[in-house]
N, C-alpha and C positions, 0 to 999 in steps of 0.2 A: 347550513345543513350538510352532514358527514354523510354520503353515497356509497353502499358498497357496488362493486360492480366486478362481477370474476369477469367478464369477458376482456376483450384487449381494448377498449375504448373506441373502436370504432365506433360511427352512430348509430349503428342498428343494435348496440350494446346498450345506449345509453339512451333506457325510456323519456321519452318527452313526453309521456301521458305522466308521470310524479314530477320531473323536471320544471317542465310551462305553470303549472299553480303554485309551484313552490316560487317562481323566479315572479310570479305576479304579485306577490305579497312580500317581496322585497328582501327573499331568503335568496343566501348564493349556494348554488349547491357545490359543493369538492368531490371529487370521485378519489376514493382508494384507489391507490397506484397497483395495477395486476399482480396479482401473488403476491400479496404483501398479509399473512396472517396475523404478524407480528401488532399489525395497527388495526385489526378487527377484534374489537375484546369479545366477543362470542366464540372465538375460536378459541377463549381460555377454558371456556366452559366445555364445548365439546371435548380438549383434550380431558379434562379432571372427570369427564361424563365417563369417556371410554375406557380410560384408564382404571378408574374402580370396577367397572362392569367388566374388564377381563381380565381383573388379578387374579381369580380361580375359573374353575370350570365352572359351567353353569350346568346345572341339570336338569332343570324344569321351568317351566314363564316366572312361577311362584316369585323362584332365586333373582330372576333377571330382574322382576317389577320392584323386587326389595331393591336388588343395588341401583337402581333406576333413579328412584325415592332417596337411598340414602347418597346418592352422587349428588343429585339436587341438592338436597339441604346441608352439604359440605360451600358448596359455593358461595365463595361471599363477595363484597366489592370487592376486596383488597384482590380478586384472582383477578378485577377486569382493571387497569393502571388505565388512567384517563390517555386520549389518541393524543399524541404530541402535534403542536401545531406552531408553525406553519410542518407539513407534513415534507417527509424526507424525496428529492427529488430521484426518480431511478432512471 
C-alpha cells in the first residue's frame, strides 16, 4: 500500500489509525519520500486542473464551473504514469 505523507516522516506525520489495519491484514505500507510530486500522480491532475482554469481570465463562477468540467474530462490515465518501484531513495 503507496502512503502519501507531506509532512517529514516523523511519527506524529505518519497516522497509525490507516497504518495498524492496513499492517494487520498483511499490507506493507511505503510512504512517499517528502516533496516528491513527481511520484504522486494526483498532482498530474491538479497541474492540467490549474492550468486550463487560468489560461484566461475568468469573469463569472459560470466560466470557472465550465473550465472546472472541462479540465476534468481532458484528464486521462496516460496524465498519471504508474509510481515507479522500488521507489527513488532521497
Amino acid at each position: 500500500m503507496l502512503l502519501s505523507d507531506y509532512g517529514q516522516h516523523a511519527p506524529t506525520h505518519q497516522s497509525k489509525t490507516i497504518e495498524l489495519p492496513l499492517t494487520e491484514r498483511d499490507y506493507n505500507c511505503v510512504y512517499l519520500p517528502p516533496y516528491s510530486p513527481e511520484l504522486n500522480p494526483i498532482e498530474q491532475f491538479w497541474s492540467k486542473l490549474k492550468y486550463t482554469i487560468k489560461r484566461e481570465e475568468l469573469l463569472d463562477l459560470d466560466t470557472l464551473f465550465s473550465r472546472i468540467s472541462e479540465a476534468c474530462n481532458m484528464v486521462t490515465h496516460k496524465d498519471s504514469p504508474p509510481t515507479p518501484l522500488p521507489l527513488p531513495v532521497r
